[in-house]
C-alpha positions in Angstrom: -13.3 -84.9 16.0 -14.6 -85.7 12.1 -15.6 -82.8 10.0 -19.4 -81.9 9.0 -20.9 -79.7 7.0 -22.1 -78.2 10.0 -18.5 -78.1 11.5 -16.4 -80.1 13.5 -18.5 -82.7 15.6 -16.9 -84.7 17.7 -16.4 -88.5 16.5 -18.2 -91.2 16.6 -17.2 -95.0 18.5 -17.1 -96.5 14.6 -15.2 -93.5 13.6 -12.6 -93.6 16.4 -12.4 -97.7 15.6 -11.9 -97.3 12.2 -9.2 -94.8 12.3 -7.8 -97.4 15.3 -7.6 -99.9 12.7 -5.9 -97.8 10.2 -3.2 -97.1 12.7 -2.0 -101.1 13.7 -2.4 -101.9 9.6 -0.2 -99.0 8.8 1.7 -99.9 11.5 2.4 -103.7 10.9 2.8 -102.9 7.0 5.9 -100.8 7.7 7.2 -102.5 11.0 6.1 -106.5 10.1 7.1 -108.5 11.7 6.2 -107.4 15.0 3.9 -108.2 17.8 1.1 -106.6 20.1 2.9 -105.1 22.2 5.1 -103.6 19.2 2.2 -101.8 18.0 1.2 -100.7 21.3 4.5 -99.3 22.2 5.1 -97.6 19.5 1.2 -96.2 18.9 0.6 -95.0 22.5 -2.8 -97.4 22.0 -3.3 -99.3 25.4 -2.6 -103.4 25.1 -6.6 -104.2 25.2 -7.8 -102.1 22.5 -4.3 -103.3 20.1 -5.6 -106.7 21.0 -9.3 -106.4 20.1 -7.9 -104.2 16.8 -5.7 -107.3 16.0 -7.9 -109.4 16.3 -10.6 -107.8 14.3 -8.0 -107.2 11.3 -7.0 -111.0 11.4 -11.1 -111.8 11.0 -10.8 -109.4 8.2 -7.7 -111.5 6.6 -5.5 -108.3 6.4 -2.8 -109.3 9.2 -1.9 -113.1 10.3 0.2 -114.4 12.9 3.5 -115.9 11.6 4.9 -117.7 15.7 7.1 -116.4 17.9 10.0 -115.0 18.6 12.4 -115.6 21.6 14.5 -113.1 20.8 13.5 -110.6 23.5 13.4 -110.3 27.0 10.5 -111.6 28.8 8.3 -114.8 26.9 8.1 -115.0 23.8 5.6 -112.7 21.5 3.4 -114.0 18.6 4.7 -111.9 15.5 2.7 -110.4 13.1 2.5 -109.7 9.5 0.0 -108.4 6.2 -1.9 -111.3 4.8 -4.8 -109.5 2.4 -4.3 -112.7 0.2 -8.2 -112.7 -0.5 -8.0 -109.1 -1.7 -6.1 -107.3 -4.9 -6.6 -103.8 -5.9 -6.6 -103.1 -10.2 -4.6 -100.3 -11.9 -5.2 -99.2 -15.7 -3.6 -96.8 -17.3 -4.4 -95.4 -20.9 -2.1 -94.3 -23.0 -1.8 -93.2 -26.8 -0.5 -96.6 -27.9 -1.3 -98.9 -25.2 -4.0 -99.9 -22.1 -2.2 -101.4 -19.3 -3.6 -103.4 -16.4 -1.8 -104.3 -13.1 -3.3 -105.8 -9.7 -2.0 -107.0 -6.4 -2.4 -107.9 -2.8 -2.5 -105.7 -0.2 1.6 -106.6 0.3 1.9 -105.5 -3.4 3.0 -108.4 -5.4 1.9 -108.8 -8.6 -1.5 -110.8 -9.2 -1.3 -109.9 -13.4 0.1 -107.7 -15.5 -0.9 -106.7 -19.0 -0.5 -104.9 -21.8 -2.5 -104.3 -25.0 -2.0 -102.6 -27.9 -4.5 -99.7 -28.2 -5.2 -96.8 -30.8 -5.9 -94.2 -28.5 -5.1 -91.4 -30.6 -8.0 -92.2 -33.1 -10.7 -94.0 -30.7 -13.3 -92.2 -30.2 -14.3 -91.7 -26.1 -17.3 -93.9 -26.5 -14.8 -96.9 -28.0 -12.4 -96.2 -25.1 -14.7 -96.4 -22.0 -15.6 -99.5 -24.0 -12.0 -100.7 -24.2 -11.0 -100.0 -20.4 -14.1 -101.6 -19.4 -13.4 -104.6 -21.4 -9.6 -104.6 -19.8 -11.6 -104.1 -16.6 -14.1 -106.6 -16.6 -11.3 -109.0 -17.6 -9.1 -108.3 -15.0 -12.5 -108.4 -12.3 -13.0 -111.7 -13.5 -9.3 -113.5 -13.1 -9.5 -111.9 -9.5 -12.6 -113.8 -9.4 -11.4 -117.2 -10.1 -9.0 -116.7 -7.7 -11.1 -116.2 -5.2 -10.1 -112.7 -4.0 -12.3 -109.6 -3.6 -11.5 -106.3 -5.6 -11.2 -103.3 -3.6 -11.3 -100.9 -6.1 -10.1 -100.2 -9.9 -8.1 -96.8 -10.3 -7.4 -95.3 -14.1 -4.0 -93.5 -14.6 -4.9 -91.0 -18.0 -2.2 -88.7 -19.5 -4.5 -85.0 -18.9 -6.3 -83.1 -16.5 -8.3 -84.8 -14.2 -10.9 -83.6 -11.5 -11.3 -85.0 -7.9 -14.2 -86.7 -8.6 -12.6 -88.3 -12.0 -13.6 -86.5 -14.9 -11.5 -85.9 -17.5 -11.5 -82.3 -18.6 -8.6 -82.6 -21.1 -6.4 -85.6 -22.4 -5.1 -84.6 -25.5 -2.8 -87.1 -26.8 -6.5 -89.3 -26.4 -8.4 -86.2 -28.3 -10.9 -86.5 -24.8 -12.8 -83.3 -23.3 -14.8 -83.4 -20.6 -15.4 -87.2 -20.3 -17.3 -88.1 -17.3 -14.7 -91.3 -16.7 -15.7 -92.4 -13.7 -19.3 -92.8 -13.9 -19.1 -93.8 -17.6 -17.0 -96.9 -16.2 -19.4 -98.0 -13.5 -21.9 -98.1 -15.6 -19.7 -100.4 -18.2 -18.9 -102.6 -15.4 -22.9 -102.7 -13.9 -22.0 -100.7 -10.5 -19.7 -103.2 -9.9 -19.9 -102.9 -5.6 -16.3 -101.3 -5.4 -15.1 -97.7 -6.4 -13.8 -96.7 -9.3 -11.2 -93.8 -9.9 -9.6 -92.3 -12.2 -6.3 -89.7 -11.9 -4.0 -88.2 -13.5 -1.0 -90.5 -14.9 1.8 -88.5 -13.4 0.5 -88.2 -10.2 -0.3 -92.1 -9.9 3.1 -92.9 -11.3 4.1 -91.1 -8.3 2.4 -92.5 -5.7 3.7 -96.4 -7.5 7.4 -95.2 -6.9 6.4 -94.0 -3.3 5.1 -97.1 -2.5 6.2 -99.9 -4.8 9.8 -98.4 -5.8 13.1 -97.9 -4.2 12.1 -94.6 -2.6 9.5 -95.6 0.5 11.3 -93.0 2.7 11.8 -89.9 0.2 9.3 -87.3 1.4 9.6 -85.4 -1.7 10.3 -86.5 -4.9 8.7 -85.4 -8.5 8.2 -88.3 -11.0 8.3 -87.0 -14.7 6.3 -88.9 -17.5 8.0 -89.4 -20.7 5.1 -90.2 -22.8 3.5 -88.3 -25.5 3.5 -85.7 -23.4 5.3 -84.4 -20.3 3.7 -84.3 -16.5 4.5 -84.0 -13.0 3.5 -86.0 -10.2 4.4 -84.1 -7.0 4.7 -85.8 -3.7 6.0 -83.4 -0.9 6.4 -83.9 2.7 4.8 -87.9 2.0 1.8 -86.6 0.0 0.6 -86.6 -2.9 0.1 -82.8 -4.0 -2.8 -82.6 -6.5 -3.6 -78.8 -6.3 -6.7 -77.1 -5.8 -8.6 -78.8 -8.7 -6.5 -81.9 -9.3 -4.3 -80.1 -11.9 -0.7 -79.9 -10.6 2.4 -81.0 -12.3 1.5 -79.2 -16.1 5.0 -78.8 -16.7 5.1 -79.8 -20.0 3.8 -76.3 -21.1 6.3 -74.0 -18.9 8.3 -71.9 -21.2 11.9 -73.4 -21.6 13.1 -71.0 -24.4 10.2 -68.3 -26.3 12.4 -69.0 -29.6 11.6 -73.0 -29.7 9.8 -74.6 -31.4 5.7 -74.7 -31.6 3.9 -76.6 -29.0 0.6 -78.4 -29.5 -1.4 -75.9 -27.0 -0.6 -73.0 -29.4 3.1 -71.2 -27.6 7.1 -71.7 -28.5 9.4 -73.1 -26.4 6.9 -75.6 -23.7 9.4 -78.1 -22.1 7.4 -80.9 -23.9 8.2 -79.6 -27.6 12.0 -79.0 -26.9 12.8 -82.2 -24.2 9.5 -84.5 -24.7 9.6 -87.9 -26.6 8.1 -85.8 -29.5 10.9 -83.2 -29.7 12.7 -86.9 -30.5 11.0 -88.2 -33.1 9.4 -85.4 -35.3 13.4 -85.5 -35.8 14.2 -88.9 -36.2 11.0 -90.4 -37.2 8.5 -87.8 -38.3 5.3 -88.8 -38.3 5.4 -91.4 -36.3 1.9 -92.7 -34.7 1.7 -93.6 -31.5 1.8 -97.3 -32.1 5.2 -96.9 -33.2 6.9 -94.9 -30.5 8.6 -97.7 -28.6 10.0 -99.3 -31.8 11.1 -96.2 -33.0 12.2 -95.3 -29.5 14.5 -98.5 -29.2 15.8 -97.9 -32.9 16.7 -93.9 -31.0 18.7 -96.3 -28.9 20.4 -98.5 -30.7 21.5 -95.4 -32.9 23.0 -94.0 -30.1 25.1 -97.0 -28.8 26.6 -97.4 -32.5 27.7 -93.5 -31.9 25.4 -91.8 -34.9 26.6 -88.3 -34.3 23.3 -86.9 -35.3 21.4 -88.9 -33.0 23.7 -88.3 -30.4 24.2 -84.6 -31.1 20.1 -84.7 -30.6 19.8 -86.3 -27.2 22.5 -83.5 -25.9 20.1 -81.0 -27.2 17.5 -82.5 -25.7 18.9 -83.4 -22.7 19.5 -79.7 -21.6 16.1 -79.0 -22.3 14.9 -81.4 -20.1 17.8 -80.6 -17.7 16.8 -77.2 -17.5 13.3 -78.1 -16.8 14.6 -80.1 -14.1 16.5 -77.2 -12.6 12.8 -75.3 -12.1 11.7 -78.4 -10.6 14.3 -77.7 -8.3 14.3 -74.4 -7.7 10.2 -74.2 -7.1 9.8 -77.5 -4.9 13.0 -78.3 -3.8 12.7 -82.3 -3.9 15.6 -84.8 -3.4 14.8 -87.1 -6.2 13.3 -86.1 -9.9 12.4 -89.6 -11.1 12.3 -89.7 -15.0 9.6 -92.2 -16.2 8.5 -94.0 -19.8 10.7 -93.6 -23.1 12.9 -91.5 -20.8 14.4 -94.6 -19.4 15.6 -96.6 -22.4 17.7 -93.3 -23.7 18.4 -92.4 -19.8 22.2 -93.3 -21.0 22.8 -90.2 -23.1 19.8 -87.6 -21.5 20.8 -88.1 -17.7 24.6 -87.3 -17.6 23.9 -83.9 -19.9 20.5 -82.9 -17.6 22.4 -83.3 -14.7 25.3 -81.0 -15.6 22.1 -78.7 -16.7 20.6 -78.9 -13.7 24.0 -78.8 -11.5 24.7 -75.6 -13.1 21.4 -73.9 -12.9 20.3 -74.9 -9.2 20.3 -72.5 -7.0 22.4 -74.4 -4.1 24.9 -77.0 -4.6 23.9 -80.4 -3.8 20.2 -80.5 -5.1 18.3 -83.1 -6.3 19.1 -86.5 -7.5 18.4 -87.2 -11.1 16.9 -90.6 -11.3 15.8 -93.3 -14.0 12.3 -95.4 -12.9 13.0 -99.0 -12.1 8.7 -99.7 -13.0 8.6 -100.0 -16.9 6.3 -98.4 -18.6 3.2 -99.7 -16.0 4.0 -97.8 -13.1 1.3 -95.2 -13.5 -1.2 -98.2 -13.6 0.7 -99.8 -10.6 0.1 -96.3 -8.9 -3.5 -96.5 -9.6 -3.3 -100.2 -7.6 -1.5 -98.5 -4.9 -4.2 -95.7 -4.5 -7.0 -98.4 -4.2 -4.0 -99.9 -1.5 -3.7 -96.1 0.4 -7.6 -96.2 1.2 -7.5 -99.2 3.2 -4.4 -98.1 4.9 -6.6 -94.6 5.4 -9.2 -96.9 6.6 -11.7 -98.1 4.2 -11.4 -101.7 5.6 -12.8 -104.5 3.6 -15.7 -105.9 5.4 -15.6 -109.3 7.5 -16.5 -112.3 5.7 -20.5 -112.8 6.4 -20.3 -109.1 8.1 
C-alpha cells in the first residue's frame, strides 16, 4: 500500500519494484559480499525476482559482481558488492567562519574535501547563497570531470530549518526566513538533482550514523560545538527531526537561572555557560569568528602547559556541559552523546569532569557513553552527503544509462 491524499491505495508494479530494489541495495551495502541467494534468504524475496532486481541494480552501476566463492556447500556463488563509482553525492555546510564541502560514492569514500574561509557572521544572505553556490557549482563541476553523476547536494546550517529547507533562523549567520533551497537552485540553473538543506546537528548525526564508528547504535545524540550548541537526535535508527524540523535546541535549556546572559535574551542557556563562547568571551573576548580555531588551539596549548586559569575554566565549563548531558540522558535515554567541533580539541580536560557530571546526575547507573567525534570539523557536511546517500538506499534509484 502507498499513501494518497485520498488515503491508502494499494501500490503500484513500479512502486512495489522500486521499494524491491531498495531492499537487495540496502541489503548488499550492509552484508557485501554476498550472493543471490544471500539476499534471498535473508529478504524472504523469491530467487527470480532477486535475480531480475540484481540485475537491474548492476545495469544501474550501483552493485557489481566481485567472483566466487567455494566456501559453502553446494557450487560456488557469484558474490556481490556496491559499485556506484559513476555517482557521488555533495555535502556543504556553513558555518560562521568557514563553508565546507565534501562528496563521495555511494560506498562513502571521499571524492573531495574542502574548506574555505568564509565571513559568515557579516555576509549578507544574498552574498551567502552566492558563496554556497559558487562552492557548489565548483564541486558539480570536479564530479563532472570525473565522469560521475551528482545525486543530490544537501546544506548542513547551524539554525532552524523547515522540511522543505527554509531557513527560519540561523543566528550566528544573522539569516531569517531565507528560502535556501530554492534560492540555491536557482544559483545553480535547476541543476536536474535535488537540493536540501538541514539543520547542522541533525546531519552531523546522520555522518556519525553512517560514516563513523557507531553504524549499529540505535540512539545516539551528536552535540555541535560551534558558535552555538545543537542536537542531532537519532533514536531507534532514525533521525528525529520533530514536528517542524526543529528538534535538538538544547543550547537554550536552562542550566542555571543565575548564569550568565544568553544571546536569545534569558540567563543560564547551556550554550552561554558550556558553549565555545562561554570559552572565549573569557579567554579571548571579542574574538570573531574567523579566529575561533586559532584561539581554540591556543585554549589548548594553555591547558597542556597547566595554566591554572585556563584549566580552572574548562572544569567550570565542563560541568555545564556535563550537566546538560545528564538531561540528554534523562529525556532520551541514548547510549552514546557524541561531542562534535571545538569540543574535540579541548575533549582532554571537558570529557573526564562532564562525565563525573553526568555520572552523578543520571538517573540509573550505567548511562550513556560520553564520546569525542572522530569526523573533524566536516562531519555535518559529510552528513549532508550521507542524506543524498539515505535516498537512494530509500529508493530514489539513479536512472539506467540511456533510460
Amino acid at each position: 500500500m502507498i499513501t494518497s491524499p485520498n488515503g491508502p491505495q494499494p501500490a503500484g508494479f513500479s512502486d512495489v519494484r522500486a521499494a524491491n530494489l531498495a531492499v537487495v541495495l540496502r541489503f548488499v551495502r550492509e552484508n557485501a559480499p554476498c550472493s543471490r541467494a544471500d539476499i534471498a534468504a535473508s529478504t524472504g524475496l523469491n530467487k527470480a525476482t532477486v535475480s531480475s532486481l540484481v540485475a537491474d541494480l548492476i545495469d544501474r552501476r550501483l552493485l557489481r559482481e566481485v567472483g566466487q566463492t567455494e566456501n559453502r556447500v553446494g557450487r560456488p556463488a557469484t558474490m556481490l558488492v556496491l559499485d556506484g563509482s559513476p555517482y557521488a553525492a555533495i555535502g556543504i555546510e556553513v558555518n560562521a567562519d568557514r563553508i565546507t564541502a565534501v562528496a563521495v560514492d555511494l560506498k562513502g569514500e571521499r571524492l573531495l574535501d574542502w574548506r574555505r574561509a568564509f565571513p559568515g557572521g557579516t555576509s549578507s544572505e544574498s552574498q551567502a547563497v552566492a558563496a554556497v553556490a559558487g562552492v557548489a557549482r565548483r564541486a558539480v563541476n570536479r564530479m563532472a570531470k570525473e565522469g560521475r553523476q551528482v545525486l543530490g547536494l544537501a546544506v548542513a546550517v547551524p539554525g532552524l530549518v523547515d522540511a522543505d529547507g527554509s531557513v527560519r533562523a540561523a543566528p550566528s549567520l544573522g539569516w531569517r526566513d531565507v528560502n535556501l533551497c530554492a534560492d540555491l537552485t536557482k544559483a545553480l540553473r535547476d541543476p536536474g538533482f535535488p537540493v536540501l538543506a538541514d539543520n547542522d546537528a541533525n546531519l552531523a548525526a546522520l555522518a556519525e550514523r553512517r560514516f563513523g564508528p557507531y553504524g549499529n547504535v540505535g540512539d545516539l545524540v551528536f552535540l555541535t560545538g560551534e558558535a552555538g550548541v545543537g542536537a542531532g537526535v537519532i533514536m531507534d535508527g532514525r533521525l528525529r527531526r520533530g514536528a517542524r524540523g526543529h528538534s535538538g535546541e538544547i543550547g537554550h535549556i536552562e542550566i542555571d537561572a543565575a548564569g550568565p546572559p544568553c544571546h536569545c535574551g534569558r540567563r543560564g542557556c547551556l550554550e552561554a555557560m558550556a558553549g565555545i563562547g562561554a570559552i572565549l568571551s573569557r579567554i579571548a573576548p571579542g574574538a570573531p569568528p574567523a579566529e575561533f580555531e586559532p584561539e581554540i588551539e591556543e585554549v589548548a596549548r594553555r591547558a597542556r602547559d597547566g595554566d591554572p586559569e585556563v584549566l580552572a575554566l574548562l572544569e567550570e565549563v565542563g560541568r555545564a556541559l556535563g550537566k546538560g548531558v545528564a538531561i540528554i540522558a534523562s529525556l532520551l535515554d541514548p547510549e552514546v552523546v557524541i561531542l562534535g567541533g571545538y569540543y574535540v580539541p579541548l575533549a582532554p580536560w571537558l570529557v573526564p569532569v562532564a562525565e563525573e557530571e553526568v555520572r552523578r546526575r543520571a538517573p540509573a547507573p550505567g548511562g550513556c557513553r560520553l564520546e569525542v567525534s572522530t569526523l573533524g570539523h566536516g562531519a555535518a557536511a559529510l552528513g549532508g552527503a550521507a542524506r543524498v546517500v539515505d535516498s537512494v538506499d530509500s529508493g530514489r534509484l539513479p536512472v539506467p544509462a540511456g533510460g
